[in-house]
TORPA-4810 file (N, C-alpha, C, O; in nm, 3 decimals):
<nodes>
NODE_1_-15.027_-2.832_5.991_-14.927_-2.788_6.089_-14.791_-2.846_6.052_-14.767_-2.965_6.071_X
NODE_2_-14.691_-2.751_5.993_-14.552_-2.808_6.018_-14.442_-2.888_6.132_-14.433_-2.841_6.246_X
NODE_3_-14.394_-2.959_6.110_-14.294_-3.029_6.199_-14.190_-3.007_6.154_-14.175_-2.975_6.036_X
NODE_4_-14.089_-3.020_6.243_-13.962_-3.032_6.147_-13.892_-3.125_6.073_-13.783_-3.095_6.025_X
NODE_5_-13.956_-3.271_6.054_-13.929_-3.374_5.993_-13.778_-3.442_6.043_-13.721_-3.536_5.987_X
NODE_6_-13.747_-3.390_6.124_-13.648_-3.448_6.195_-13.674_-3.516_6.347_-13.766_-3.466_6.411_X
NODE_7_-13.597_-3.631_6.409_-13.585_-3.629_6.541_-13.447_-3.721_6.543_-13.450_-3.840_6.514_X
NODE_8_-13.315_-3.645_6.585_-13.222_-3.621_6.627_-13.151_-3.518_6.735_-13.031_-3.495_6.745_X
NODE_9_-13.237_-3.474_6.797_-13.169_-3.394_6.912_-13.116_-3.437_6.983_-13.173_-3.537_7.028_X
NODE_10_-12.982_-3.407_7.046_-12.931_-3.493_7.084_-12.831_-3.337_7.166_-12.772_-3.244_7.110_X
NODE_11_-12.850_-3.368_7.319_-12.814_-3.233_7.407_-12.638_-3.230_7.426_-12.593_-3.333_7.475_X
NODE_12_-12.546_-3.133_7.395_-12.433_-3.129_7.456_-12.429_-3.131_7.573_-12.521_-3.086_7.642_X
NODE_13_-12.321_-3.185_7.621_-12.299_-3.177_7.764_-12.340_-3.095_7.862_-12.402_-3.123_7.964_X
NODE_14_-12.285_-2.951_7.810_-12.306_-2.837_7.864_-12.421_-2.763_7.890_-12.432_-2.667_7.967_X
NODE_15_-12.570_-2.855_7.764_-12.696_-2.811_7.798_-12.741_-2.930_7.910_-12.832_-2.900_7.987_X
NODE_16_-12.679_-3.064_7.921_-12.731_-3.182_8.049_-12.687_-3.088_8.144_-12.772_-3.060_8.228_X
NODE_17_-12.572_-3.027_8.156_-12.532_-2.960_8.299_-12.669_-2.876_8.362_-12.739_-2.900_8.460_X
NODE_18_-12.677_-2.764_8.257_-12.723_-2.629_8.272_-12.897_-2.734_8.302_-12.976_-2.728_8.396_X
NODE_19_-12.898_-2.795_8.212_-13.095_-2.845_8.305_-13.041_-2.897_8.407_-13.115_-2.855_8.495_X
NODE_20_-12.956_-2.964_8.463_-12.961_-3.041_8.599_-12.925_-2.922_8.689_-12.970_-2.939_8.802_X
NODE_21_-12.866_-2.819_8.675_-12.847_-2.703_8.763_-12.969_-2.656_8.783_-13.026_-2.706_8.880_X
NODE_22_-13.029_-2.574_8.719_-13.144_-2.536_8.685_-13.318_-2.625_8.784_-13.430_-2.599_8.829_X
NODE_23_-13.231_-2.719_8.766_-13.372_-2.800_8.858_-13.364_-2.765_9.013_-13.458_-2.726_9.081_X
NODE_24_-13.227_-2.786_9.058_-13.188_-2.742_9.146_-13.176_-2.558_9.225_-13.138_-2.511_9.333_X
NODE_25_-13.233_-2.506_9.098_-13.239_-2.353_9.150_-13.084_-2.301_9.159_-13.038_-2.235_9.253_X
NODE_26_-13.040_-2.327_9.088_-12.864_-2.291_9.084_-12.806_-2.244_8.922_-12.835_-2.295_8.813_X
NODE_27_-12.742_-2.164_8.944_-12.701_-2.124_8.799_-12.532_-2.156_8.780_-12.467_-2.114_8.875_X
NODE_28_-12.453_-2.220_8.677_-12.391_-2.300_8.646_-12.300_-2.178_8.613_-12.320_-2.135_8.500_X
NODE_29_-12.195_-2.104_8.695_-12.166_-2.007_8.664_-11.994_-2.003_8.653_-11.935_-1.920_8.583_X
NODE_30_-11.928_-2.105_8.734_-11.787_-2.116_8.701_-11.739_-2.270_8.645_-11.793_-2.369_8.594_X
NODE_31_-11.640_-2.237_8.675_-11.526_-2.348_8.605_-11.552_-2.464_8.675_-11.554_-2.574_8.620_X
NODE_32_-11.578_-2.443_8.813_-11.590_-2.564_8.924_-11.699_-2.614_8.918_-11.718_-2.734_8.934_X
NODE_33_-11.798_-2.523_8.894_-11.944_-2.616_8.891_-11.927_-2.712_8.746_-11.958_-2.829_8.769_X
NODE_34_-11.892_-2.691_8.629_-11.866_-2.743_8.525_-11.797_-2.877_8.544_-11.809_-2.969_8.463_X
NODE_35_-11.726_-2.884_8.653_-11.576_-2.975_8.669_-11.654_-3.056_8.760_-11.640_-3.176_8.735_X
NODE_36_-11.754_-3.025_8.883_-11.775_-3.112_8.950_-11.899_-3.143_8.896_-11.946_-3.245_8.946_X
NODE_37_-11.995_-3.070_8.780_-12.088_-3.150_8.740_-12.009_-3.275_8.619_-12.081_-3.372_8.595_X
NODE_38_-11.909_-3.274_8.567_-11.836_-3.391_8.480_-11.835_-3.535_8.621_-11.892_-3.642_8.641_X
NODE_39_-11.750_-3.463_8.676_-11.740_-3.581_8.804_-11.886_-3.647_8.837_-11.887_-3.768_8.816_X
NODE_40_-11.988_-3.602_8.876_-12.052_-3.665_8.887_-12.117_-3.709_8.807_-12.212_-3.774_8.850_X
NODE_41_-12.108_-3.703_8.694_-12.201_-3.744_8.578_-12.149_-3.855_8.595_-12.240_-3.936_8.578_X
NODE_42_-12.013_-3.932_8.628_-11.902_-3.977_8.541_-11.970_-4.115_8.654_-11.999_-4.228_8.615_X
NODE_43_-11.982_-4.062_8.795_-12.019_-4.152_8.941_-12.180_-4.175_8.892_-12.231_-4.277_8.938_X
NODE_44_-12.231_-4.123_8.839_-12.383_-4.153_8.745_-12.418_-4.289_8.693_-12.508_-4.369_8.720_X
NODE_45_-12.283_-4.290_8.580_-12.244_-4.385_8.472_-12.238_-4.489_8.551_-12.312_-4.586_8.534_X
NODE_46_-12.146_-4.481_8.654_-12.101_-4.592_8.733_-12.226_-4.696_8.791_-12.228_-4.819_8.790_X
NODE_47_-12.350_-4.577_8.854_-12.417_-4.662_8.932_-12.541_-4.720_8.766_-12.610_-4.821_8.779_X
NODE_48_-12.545_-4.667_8.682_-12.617_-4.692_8.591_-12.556_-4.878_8.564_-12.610_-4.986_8.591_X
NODE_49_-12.447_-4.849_8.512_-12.325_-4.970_8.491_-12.378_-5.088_8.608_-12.403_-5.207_8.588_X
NODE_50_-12.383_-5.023_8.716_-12.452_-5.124_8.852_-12.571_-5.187_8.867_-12.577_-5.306_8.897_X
NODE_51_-12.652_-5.129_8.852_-12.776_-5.094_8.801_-12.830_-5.242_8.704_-12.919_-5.326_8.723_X
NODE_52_-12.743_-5.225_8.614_-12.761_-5.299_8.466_-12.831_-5.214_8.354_-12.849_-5.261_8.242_X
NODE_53_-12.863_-5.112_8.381_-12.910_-5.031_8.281_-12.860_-5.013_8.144_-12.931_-4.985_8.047_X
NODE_54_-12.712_-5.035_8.145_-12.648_-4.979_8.046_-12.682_-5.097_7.908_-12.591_-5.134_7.835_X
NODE_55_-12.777_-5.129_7.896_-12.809_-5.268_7.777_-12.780_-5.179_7.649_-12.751_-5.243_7.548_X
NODE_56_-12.783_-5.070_7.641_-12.726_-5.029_7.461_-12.569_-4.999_7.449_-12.509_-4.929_7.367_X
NODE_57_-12.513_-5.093_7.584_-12.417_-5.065_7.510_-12.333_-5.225_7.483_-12.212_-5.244_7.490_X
NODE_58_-12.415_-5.301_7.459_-12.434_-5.395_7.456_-12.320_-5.465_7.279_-12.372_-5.414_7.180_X
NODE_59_-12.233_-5.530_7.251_-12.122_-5.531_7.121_-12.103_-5.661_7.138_-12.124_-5.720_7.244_X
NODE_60_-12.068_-5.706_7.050_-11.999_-5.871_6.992_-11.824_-5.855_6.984_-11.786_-5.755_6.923_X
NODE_61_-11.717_-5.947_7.042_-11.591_-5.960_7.034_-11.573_-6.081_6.995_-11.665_-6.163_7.004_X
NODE_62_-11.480_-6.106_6.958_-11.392_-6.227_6.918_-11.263_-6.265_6.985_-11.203_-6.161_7.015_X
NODE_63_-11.204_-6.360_7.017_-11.099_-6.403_7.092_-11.006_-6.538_7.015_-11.030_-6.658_7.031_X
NODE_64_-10.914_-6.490_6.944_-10.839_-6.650_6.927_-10.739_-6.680_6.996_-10.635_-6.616_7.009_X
NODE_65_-10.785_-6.825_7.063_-10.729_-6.880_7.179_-10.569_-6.983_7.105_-10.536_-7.033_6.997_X
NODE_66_-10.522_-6.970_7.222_-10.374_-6.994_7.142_-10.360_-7.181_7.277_-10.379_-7.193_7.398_X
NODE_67_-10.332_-7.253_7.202_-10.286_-7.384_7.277_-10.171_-7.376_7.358_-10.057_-7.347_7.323_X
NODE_68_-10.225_-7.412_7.500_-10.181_-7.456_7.622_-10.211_-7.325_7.691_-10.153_-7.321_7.800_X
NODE_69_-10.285_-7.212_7.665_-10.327_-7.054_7.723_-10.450_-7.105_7.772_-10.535_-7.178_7.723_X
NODE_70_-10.432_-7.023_7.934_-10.551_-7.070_8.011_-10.628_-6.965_7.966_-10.716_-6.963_7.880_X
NODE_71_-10.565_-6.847_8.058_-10.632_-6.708_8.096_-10.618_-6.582_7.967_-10.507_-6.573_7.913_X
NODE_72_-10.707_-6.508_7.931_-10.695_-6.410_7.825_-10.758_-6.256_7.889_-10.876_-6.246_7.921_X
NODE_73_-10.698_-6.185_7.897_-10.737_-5.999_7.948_-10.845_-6.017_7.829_-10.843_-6.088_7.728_X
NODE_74_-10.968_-5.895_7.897_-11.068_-5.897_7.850_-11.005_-5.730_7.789_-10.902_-5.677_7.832_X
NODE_75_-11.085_-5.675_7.693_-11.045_-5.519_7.666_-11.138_-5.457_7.827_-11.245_-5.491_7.878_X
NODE_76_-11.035_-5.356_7.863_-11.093_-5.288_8.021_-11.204_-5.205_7.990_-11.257_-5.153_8.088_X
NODE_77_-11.251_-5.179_7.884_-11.408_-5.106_7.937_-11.515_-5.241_7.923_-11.626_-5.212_7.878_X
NODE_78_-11.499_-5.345_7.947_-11.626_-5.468_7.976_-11.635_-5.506_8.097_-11.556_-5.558_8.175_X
NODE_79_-11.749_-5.472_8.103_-11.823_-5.461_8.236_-11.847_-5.627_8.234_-11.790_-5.693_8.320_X
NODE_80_-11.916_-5.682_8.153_-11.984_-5.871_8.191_-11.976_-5.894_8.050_-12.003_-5.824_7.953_X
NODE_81_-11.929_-6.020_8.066_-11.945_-6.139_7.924_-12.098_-6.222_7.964_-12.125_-6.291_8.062_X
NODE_82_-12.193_-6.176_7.828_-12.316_-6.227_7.857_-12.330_-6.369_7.807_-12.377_-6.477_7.844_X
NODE_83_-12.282_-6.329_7.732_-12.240_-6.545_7.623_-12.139_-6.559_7.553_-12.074_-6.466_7.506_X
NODE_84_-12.108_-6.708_7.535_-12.013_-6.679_7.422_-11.984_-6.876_7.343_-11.996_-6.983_7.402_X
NODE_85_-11.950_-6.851_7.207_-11.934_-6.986_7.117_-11.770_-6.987_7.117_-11.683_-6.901_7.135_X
NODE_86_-11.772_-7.139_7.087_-11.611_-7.119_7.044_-11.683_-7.208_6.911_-11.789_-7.272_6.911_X
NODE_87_-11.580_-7.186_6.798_-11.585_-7.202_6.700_-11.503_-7.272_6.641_-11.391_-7.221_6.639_X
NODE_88_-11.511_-7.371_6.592_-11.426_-7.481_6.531_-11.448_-7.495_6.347_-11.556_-7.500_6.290_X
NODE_89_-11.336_-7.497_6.295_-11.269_-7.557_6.206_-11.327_-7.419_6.115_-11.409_-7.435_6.025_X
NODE_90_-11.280_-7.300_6.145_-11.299_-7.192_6.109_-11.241_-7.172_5.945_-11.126_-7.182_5.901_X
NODE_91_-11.344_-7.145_5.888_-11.319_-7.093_5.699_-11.374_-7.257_5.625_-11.394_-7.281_5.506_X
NODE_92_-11.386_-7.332_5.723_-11.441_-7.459_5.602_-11.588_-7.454_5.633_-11.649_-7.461_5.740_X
NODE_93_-11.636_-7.437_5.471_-11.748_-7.399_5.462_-11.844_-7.574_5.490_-11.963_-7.586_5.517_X
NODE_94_-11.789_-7.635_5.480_-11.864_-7.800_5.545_-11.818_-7.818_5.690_-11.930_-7.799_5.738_X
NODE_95_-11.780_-7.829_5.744_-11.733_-7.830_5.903_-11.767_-7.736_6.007_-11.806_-7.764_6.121_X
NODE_96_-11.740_-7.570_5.936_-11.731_-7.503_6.035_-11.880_-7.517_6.132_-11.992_-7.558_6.100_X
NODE_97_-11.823_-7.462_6.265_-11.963_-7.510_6.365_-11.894_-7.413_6.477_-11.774_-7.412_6.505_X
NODE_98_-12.000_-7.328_6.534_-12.023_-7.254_6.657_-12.075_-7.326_6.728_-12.190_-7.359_6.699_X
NODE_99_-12.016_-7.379_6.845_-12.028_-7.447_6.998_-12.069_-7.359_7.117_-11.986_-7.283_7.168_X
NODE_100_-12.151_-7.365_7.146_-12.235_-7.290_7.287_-12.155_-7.353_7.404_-12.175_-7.466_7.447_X
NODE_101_-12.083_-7.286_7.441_-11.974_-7.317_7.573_-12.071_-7.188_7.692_-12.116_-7.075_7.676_X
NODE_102_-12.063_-7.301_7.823_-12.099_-7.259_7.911_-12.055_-7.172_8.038_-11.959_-7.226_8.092_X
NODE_103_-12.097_-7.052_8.104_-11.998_-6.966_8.179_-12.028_-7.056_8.325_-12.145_-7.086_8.352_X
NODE_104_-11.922_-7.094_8.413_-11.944_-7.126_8.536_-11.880_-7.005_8.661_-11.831_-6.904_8.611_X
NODE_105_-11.880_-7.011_8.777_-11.880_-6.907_8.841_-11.754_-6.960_8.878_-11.702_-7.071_8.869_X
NODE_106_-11.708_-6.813_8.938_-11.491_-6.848_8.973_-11.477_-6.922_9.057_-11.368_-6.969_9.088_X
NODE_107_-11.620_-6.955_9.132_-11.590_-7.085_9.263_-11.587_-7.168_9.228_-11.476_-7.220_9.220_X
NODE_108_-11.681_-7.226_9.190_-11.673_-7.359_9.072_-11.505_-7.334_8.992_-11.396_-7.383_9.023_X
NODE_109_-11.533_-7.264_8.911_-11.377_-7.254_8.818_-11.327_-7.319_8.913_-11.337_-7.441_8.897_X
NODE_110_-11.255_-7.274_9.050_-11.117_-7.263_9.099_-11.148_-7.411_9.197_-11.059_-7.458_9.269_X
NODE_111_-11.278_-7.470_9.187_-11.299_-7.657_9.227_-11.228_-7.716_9.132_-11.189_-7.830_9.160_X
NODE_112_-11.198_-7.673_9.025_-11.169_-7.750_8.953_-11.018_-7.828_8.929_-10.926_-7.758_8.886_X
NODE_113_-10.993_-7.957_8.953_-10.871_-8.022_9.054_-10.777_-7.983_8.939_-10.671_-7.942_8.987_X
NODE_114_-10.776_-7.981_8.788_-10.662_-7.991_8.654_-10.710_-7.895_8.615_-10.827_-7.907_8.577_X
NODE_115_-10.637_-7.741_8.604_-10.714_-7.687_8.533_-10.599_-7.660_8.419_-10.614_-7.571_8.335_X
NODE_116_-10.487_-7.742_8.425_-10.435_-7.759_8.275_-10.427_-7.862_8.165_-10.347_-7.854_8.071_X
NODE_117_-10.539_-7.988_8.188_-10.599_-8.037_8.125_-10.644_-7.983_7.963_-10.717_-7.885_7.954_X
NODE_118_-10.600_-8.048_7.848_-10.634_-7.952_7.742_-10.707_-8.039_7.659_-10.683_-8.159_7.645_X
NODE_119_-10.799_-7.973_7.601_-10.896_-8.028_7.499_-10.993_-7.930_7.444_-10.935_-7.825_7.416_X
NODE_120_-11.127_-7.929_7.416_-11.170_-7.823_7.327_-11.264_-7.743_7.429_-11.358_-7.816_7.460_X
NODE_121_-11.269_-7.638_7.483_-11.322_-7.572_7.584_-11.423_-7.579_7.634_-11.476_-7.525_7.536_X
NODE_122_-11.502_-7.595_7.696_-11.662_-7.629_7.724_-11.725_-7.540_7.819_-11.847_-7.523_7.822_X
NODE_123_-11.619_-7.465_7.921_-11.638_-7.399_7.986_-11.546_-7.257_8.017_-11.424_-7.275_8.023_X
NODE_124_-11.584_-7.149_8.034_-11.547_-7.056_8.110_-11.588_-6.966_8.221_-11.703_-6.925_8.236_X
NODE_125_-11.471_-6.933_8.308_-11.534_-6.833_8.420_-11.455_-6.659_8.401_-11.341_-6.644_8.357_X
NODE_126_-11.512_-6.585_8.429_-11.476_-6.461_8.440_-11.420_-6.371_8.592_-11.486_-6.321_8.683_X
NODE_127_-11.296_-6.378_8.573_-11.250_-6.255_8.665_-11.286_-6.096_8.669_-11.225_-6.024_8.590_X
NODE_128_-11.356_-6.053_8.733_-11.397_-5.933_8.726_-11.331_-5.831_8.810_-11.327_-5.712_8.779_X
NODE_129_-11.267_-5.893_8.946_-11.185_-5.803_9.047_-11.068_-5.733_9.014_-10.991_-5.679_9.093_X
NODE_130_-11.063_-5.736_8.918_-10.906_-5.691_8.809_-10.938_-5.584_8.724_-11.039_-5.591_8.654_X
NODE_131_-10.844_-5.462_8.719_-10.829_-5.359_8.626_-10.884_-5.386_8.487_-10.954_-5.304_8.428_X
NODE_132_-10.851_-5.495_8.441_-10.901_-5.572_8.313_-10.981_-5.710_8.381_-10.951_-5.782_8.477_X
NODE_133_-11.080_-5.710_8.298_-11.140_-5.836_8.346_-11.073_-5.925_8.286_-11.010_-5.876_8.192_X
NODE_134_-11.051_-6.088_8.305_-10.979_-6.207_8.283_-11.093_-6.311_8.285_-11.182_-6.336_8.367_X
NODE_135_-11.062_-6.359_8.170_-11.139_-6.489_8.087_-11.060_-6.623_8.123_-10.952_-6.631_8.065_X
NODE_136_-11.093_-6.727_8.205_-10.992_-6.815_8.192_-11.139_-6.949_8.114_-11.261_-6.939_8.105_X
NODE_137_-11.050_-7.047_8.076_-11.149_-7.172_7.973_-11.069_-7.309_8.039_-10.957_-7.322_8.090_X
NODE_138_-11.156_-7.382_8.019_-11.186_-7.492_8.080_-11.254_-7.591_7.944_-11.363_-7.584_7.888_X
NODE_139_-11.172_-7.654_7.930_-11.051_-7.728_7.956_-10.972_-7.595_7.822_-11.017_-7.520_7.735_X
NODE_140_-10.816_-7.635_7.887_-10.717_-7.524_7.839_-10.695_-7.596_7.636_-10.670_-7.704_7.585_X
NODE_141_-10.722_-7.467_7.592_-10.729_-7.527_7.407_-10.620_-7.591_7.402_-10.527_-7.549_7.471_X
NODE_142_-10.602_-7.695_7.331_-10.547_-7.783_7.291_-10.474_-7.768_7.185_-10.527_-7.672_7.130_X
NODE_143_-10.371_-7.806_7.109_-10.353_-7.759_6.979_-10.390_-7.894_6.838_-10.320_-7.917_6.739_X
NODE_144_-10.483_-7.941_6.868_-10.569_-7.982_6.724_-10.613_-7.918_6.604_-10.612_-7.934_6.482_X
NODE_145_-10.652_-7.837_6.692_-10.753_-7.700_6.602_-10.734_-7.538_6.657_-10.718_-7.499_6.773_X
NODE_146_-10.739_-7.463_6.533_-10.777_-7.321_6.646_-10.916_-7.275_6.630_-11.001_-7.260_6.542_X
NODE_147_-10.897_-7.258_6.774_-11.021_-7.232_6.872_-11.013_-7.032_6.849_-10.919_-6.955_6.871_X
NODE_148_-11.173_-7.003_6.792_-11.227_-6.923_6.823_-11.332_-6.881_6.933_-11.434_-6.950_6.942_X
NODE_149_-11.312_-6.752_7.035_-11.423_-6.743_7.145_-11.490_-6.645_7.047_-11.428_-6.598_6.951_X
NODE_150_-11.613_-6.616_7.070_-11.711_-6.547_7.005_-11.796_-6.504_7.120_-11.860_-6.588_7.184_X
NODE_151_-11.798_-6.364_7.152_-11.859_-6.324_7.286_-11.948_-6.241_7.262_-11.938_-6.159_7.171_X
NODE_152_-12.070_-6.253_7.358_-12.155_-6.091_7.346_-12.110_-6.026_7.477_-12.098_-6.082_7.586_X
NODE_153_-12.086_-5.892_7.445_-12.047_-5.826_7.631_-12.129_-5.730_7.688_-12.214_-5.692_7.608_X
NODE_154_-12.136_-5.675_7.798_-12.142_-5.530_7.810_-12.030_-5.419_7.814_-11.961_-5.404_7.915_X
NODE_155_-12.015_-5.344_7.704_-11.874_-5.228_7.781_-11.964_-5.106_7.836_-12.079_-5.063_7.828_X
NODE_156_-11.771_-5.065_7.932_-11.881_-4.919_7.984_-11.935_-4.815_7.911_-11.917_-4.773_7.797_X
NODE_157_-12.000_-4.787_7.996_-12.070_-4.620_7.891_-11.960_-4.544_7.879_-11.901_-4.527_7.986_X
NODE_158_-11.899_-4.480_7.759_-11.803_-4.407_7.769_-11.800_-4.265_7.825_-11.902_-4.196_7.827_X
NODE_159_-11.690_-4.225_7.868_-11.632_-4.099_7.960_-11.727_-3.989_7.894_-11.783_-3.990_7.784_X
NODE_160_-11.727_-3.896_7.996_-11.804_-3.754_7.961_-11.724_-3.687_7.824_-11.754_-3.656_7.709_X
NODE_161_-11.616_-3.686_7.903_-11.497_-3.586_7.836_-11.500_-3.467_7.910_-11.554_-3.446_8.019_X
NODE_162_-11.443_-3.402_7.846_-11.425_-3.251_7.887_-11.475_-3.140_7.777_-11.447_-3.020_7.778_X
NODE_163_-11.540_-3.195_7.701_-11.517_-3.118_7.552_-11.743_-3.047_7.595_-11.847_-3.112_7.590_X
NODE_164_-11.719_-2.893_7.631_-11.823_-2.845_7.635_-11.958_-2.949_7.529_-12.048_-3.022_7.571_X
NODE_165_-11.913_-2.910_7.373_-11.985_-2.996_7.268_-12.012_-3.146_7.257_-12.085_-3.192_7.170_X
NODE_166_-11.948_-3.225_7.352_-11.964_-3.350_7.323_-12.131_-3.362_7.371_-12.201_-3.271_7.415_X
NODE_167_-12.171_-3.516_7.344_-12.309_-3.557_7.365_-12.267_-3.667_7.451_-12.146_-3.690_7.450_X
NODE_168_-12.343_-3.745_7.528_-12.328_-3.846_7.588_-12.354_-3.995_7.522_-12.416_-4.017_7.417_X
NODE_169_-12.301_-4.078_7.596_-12.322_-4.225_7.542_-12.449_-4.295_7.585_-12.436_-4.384_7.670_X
NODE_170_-12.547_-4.275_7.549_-12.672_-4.292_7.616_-12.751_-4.292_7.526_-12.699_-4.230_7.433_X
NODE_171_-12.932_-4.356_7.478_-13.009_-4.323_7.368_-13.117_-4.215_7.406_-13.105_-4.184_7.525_X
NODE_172_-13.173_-4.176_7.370_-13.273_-4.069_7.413_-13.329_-4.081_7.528_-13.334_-3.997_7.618_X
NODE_173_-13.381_-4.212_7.525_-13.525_-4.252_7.638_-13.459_-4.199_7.756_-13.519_-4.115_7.823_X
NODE_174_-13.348_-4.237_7.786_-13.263_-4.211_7.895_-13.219_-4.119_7.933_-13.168_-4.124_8.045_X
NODE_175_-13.220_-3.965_7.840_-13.189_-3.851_7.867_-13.242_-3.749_7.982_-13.190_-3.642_8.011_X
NODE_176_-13.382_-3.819_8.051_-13.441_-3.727_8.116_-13.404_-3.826_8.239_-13.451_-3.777_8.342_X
NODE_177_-13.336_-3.947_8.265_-13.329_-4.034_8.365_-13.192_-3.985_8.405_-13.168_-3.975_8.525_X
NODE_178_-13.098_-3.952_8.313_-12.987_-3.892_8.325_-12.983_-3.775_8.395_-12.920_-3.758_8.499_X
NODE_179_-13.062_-3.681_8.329_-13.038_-3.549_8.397_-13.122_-3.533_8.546_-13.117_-3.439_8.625_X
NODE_180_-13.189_-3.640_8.552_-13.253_-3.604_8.658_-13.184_-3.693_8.813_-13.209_-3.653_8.927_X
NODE_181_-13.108_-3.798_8.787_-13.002_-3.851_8.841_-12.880_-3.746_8.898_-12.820_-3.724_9.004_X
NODE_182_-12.883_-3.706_8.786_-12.736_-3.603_8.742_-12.792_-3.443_8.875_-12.715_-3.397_8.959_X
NODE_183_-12.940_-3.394_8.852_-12.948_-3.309_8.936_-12.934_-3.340_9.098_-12.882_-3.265_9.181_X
NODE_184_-12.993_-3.468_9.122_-13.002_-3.536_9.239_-12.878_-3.529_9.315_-12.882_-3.483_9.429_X
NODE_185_-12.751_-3.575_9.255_-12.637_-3.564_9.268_-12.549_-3.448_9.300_-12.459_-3.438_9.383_X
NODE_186_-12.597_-3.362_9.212_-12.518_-3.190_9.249_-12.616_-3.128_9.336_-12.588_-3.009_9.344_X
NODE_187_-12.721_-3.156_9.406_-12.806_-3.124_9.508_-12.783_-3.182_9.647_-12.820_-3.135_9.754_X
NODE_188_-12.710_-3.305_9.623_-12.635_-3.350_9.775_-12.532_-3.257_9.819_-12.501_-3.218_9.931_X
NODE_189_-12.479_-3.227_9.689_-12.321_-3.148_9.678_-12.375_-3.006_9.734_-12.313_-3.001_9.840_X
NODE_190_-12.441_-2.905_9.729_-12.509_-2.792_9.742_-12.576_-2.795_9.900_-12.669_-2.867_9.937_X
NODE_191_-12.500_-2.692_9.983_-12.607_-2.701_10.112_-12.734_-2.632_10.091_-12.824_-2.646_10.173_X
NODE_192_-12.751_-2.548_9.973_-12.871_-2.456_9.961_-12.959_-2.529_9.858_-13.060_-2.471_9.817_X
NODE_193_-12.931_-2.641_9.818_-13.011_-2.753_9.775_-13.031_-2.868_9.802_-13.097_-2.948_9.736_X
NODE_194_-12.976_-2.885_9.900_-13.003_-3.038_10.005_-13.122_-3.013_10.051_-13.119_-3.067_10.161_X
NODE_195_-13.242_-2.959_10.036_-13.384_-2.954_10.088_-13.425_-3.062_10.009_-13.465_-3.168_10.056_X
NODE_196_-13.416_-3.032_9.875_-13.466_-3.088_9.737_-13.413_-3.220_9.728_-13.448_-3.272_9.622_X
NODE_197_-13.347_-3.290_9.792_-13.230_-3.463_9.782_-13.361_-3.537_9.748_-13.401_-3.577_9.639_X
NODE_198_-13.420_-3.544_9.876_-13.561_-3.642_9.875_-13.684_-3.670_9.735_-13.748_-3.763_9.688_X
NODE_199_-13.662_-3.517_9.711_-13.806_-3.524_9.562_-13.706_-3.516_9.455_-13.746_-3.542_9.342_X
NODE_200_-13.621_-3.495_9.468_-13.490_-3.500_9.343_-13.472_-3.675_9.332_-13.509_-3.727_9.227_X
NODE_201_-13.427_-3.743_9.417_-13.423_-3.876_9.445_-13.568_-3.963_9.343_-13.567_-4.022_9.235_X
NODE_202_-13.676_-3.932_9.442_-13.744_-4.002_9.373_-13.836_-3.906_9.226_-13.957_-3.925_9.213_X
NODE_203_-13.799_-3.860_9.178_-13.806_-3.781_9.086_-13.717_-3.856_8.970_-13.749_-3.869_8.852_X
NODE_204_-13.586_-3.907_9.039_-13.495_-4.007_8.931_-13.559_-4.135_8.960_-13.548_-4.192_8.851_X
NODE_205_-13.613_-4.206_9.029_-13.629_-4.295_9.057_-13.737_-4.326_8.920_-13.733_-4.394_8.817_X
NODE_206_-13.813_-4.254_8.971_-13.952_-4.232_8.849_-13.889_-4.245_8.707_-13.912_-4.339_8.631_X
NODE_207_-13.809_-4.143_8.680_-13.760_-4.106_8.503_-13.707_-4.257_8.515_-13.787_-4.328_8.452_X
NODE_208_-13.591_-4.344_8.577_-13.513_-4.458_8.561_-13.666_-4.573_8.535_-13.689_-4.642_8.437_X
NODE_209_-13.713_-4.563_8.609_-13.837_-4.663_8.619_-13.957_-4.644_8.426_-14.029_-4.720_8.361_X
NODE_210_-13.909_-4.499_8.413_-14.015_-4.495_8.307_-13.932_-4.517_8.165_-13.999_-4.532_8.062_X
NODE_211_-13.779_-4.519_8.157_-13.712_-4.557_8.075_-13.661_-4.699_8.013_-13.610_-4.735_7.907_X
NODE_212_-13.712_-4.772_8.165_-13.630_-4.916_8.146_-13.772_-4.973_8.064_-13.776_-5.088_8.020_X
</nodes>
């Protein structure tokens, strides 16, 4: 029996729409259904992001900290800083050493009586209530040495787009947790499919549960 020796399928946008319509008994027929199925895909992402689901999108950053700088903007699609080293005496191949610096919470942070005290960092807390998230370190770098941060993060899942052909930011497993989220959603929106909320609901509940 032949196969096709491939597995890369990978659905455009416009075919996630058309199955999440489709579940719903609805046919995907103008501009608006198109526009408000983007929107909600987009409020999808969000609760996925909430969730913690989003672990593949999971990247390594770097930060060089400049002496007497408390606070540093995070890039705005990072959702959480999961760890991070600072790194001392960077390019000498006998010295150099990655330091496991510890994250404390902004309450703690903001106990803290000097927080312009400078020496080699040991600690940081994360601002998250901000357009950009904000990194502040504890104790503030010093200028002895330069200080490298070395972070693992989460960023967000990126935007739908608008582009019919695009694919989503997501890996496979997740494709049927998606669309079935995604129908749940344009079935609240629909008075002639608000019957279906309840088995649509846990119908995602199930796909999210069988993906993680």
């Amino acid at each position: 029996m032949a196969t096709s020796g491939t597995a890369n399928w990978s659905p455009q946008l416009v075919e996630i729409f058309e199955e999440a319509y489709e579940r719903i008994g609805v046919k995907m027929r103008t501009g608006y259904d198109y526009t408000t199925a983007i929107r909600s895909f987009q409020l999808l992402v969000v609760e996925l992001a909430n969730r913690g689901l989003n672990m593949w999108t999971f990247d390594t950053e770097s930060l060089t900290l400049s002496a007497g700088t408390t606070s540093y903007s995070l890039p705005a699609d990072t959702v959480d800083v999961l760890d991070g080293t600072i790194r001392i005496n960077a390019g000498n191949s006998y010295t150099q050493s990655d330091l496991v610096i510890s994250r404390t919470s902004w309450s703690d942070y903001m106990a803290i009586p000097n927080k312009l005290s400078q020496g080699q960092p040991t600690q940081y807390a994360i601002l998250r209530e901000t357009a950009n998230p904000v990194i502040y370190f504890y104790e503030t770098p010093d200028n002895t040495q330069t200080y490298t941060f070395f972070y693992s993060r989460l960023r967000r899942i990126q935007d739908a787009g608008t582009t019919p052909t695009n694919t989503i930011d997501t890996p496979f497993r997740f494709l049927d947790a998606v669309i079935s989220g995604l129908a749940y959603r344009l079935a609240s929106k629909r008075r002639e499919a608000m019957v279906l909320v309840p088995q649509l609901k846990q119908v995602y509940e199930e796909a999210i549960e069988l993906a993680q």
